[in-house]
N, C-alpha and C positions, 0 to 999 in steps of 0.2 A: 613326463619330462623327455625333451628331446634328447639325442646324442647324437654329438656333434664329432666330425672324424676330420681327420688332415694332419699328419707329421708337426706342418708349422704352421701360423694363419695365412688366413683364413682358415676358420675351422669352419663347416659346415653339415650338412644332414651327407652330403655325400664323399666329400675330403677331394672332390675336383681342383679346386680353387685351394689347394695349398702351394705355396711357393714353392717351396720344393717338396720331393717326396721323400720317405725315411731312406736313410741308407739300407744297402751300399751306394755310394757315389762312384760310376767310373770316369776317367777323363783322358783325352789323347792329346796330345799339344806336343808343340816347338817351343823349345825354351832359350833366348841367350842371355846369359848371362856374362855380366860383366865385376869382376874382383879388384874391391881396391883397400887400401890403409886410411884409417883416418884418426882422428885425436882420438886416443881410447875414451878420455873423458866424454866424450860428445858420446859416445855406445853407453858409458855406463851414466849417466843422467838418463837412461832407455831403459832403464832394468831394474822394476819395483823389488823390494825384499820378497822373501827373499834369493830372489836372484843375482848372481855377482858375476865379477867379466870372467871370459875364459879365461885360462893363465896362458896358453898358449896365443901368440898372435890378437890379443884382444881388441885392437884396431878392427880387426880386417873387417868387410861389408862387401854383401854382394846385394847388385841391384839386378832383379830380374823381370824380361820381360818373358809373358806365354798368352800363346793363342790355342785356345781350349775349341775341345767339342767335348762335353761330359753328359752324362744319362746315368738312370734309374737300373736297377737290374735286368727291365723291360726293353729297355733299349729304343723305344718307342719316340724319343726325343731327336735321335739322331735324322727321323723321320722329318721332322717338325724343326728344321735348322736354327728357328729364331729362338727355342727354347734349347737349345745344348752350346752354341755357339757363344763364345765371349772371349773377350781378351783381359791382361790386369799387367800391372808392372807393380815389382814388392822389392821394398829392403829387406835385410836378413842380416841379423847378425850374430854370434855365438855368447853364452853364455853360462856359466857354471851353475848347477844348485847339488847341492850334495855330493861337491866333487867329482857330478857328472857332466860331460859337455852335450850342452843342446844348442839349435837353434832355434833363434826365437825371429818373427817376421816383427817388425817393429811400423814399416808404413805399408798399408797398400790401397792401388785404385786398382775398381773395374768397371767395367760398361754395363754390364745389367742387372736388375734385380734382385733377380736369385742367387747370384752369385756374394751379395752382400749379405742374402738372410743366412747363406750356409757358415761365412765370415760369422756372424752373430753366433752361432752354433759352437764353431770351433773356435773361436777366440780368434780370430784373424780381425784386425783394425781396420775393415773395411769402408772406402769412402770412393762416391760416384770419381769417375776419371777417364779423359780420351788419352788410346794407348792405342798405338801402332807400332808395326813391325813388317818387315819384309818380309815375306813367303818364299821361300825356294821351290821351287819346278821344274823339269826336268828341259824342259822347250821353253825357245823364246828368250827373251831379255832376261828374266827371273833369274837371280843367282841359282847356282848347280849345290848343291854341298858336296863342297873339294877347296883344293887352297887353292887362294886368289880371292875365293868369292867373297866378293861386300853384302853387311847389313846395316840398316840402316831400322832405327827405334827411338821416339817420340813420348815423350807424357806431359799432359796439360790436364787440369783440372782449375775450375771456375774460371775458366776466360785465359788463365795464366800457365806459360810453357815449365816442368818443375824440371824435365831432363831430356838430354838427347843423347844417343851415341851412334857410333859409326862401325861395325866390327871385322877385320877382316880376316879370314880363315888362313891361318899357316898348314894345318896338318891333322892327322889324328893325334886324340891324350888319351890319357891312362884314364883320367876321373873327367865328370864336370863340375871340378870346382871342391874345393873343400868349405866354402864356409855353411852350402845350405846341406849338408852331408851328413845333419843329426835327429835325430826325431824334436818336433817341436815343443817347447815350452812356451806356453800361450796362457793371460789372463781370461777369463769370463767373467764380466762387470756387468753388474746393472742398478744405478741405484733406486734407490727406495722411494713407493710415491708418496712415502710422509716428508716432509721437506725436516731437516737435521738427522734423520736415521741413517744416513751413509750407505752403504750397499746391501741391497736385497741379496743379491748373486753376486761372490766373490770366489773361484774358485781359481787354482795351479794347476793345469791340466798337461798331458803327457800327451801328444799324437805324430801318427805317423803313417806309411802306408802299408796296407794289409797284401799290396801286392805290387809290383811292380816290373815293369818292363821296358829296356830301352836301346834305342840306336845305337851306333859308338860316338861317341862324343869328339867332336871337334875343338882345338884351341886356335885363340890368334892374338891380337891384341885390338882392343879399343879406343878409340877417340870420345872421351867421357864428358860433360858439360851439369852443371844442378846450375838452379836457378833459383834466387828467393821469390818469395810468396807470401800473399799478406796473409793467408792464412793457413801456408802448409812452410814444416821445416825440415824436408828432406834437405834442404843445403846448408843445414846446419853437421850436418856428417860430411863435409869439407874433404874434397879429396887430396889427401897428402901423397900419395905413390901408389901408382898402378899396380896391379899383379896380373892379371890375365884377362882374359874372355874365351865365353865356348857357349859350345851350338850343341844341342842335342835334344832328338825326337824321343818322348817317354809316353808310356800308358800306367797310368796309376788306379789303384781303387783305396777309398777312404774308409774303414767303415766301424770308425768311434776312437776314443781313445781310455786315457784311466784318471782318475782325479789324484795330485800329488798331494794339496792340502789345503785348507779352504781357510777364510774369514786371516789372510794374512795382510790384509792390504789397509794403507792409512786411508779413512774418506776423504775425497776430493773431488 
C-alpha cells in the first residue's frame, strides 16, 4: 500500500504537490482598513447560532483590504514570489458567543489558490476576487506613509466592481481599528456526499495569531462606495456612518486554533 503525504491535496508519494504546506503560516502585508456603521440587522442575518451580535456597537464593520507575502517555516516561498504573494479584501464583523466578543470575517476575496485552500482550513468564506491597493514607497509618485498621503482600493469579483475607497492619512492612532481587534470565530462546513445528510464537518472554532508584530498604525478618514452584485452581498451591509480608516504594516504567524463546539448548525 502506498503512502500518500501532503498537509492538503493533492496528496501524493512525495507531498510536493500540496497546496499548501502544514503550519505555521507566516505573512507580512499592508493592511487598510476602512470602519463603518451599518443596520445591525443586516450583521446579525451573518451570525449562525450560536452566535449573537456584539452588545456593544453591533453595527460597526470593517472592510479590509491586504497585500500579503506569506511562507512556510522554510521561508523558501518568499524566494519563489508567485507562490507567497497575494492580495484579499474581507468584511469583519463582531460578534458575541458566550458573552465573549469575537470577530468573525463574514465575506472575503483573494487572488490565488492557496490562499483559498488555507480559507477552507480556517473557516475563512473564501471566494476568487481582483483586489488592489496602493503601495507606499519611499521615492517617486508612491504615497509616503505620513498625513496627506492618498490610498486608493478596489474589489471586483466575476466581472463586477463590489467596492472602492479612497483613504487619506491624517496622523498616527492609538490602535488600528477596533472592529477586527478580536480572535476569530469562524464556521468550518462541509456537507455531506450523501445528498439529505446535511453536514459532514460542522465545527465553531476559535483562532487567532500565535504571534504578531506591527508598524504604528495610521488614521484618516475614507471615501467608501459597495456596489450590488448578482451574486455577491457585500452591499447589503449598507453603509449608515462612517467611523474611520487606518494604514498599518503587520507580520503575523498562524498556527491552529481550538474547536468551541461542533454539529450546532441547521443544514442548508
Amino acid at each position: 500500500m502506498s503512502s500518500l503525504r501532503g498537509y492538503f491535496t493533492p496528496k501524493t508519494a512525495t507531498g510536493r504537490s500540496s497546496l499548501v504546506p502544514a503550519p505555521p503560516w507566516h505573512y507580512s502585508g499592508d493592511l487598510l482598513t476602512v470602519e463603518y456603521r451599518t443596520d445591525p440587522a443586516r450583521v446579525r442575518e451573518l451570525l449562525p447560532e450560536p452566535l449573537e451580535l456584539a452588545e456593544e456597537d453591533p453595527g460597526a464593520v470593517a472592510l479590509i483590504w491586504a497585500d500579503w507575502q506569506s511562507c512556510s517555516s522554510s521561508r523558501e516561498e518568499l524566494l519563489d514570489p508567485v507562490r507567497s504573494q497575494y492580495k484579499e479584501a474581507f468584511a469583519v464583523v463582531r460578534c458575541s458567543y458566550r458573552g465573549r466578543t469575537y470577530s468573525r470575517c463574514v465575506y472575503i476575496w483573494v487572488d490565488k489558490d492557496f490562499a483559498i485552500a488555507r480559507g477552507l482550513h480556517q473557516g475563512y468564506p473564501k471566494k476568487l476576487g481582483s483586489i488592489h491597493l496602493t503601495r507606499p514607497h519611499p521615492y517617486g509618485p508612491a504615497p509616503r506613509i505620513e498625513a496627506g498621503s492618498r490610498f486608493g482600493a478596489t474589489l471586483a469579483a466575476a466581472d463586477r466592481r463590489l467596492a472602492q475607497a479612497v483613504v487619506t492619512l491624517r496622523g498616527p492612532a492609538e490602535t488600528n481599528g477596533f472592529v477586527n481587534g478580536h480572535p476569530m470565530a469562524h464556521h468550518r462546513w462541509l456537507p455531506s456526499i450523501e445528498k439529505g445528510k446535511g453536514l459532514a464537518l460542522d465545527e465553531l472554532v476559535e483562532s487567532g495569531a500565535a504571534s504578531f508584530e506591527a508598524g504604528p498604525p495610521w488614521t484618516g478618514e475614507a471615501e467608501l462606495e459597495l456596489f450590488e452584485a448578482p451574486t455577491e452581498e457585500l452591499a447589503r451591509l449598507e453603509i449608515r456612518e462612517p467611523i474611520a480608516a487606518y494604514y498599518r504594516q503587520v507580520g503575523v504567524v498562524w498556527d491552529g486554533g481550538r474547536l468551541l463546539e461542533s454539529g450546532t448548525s441547521a443544514a442548508g
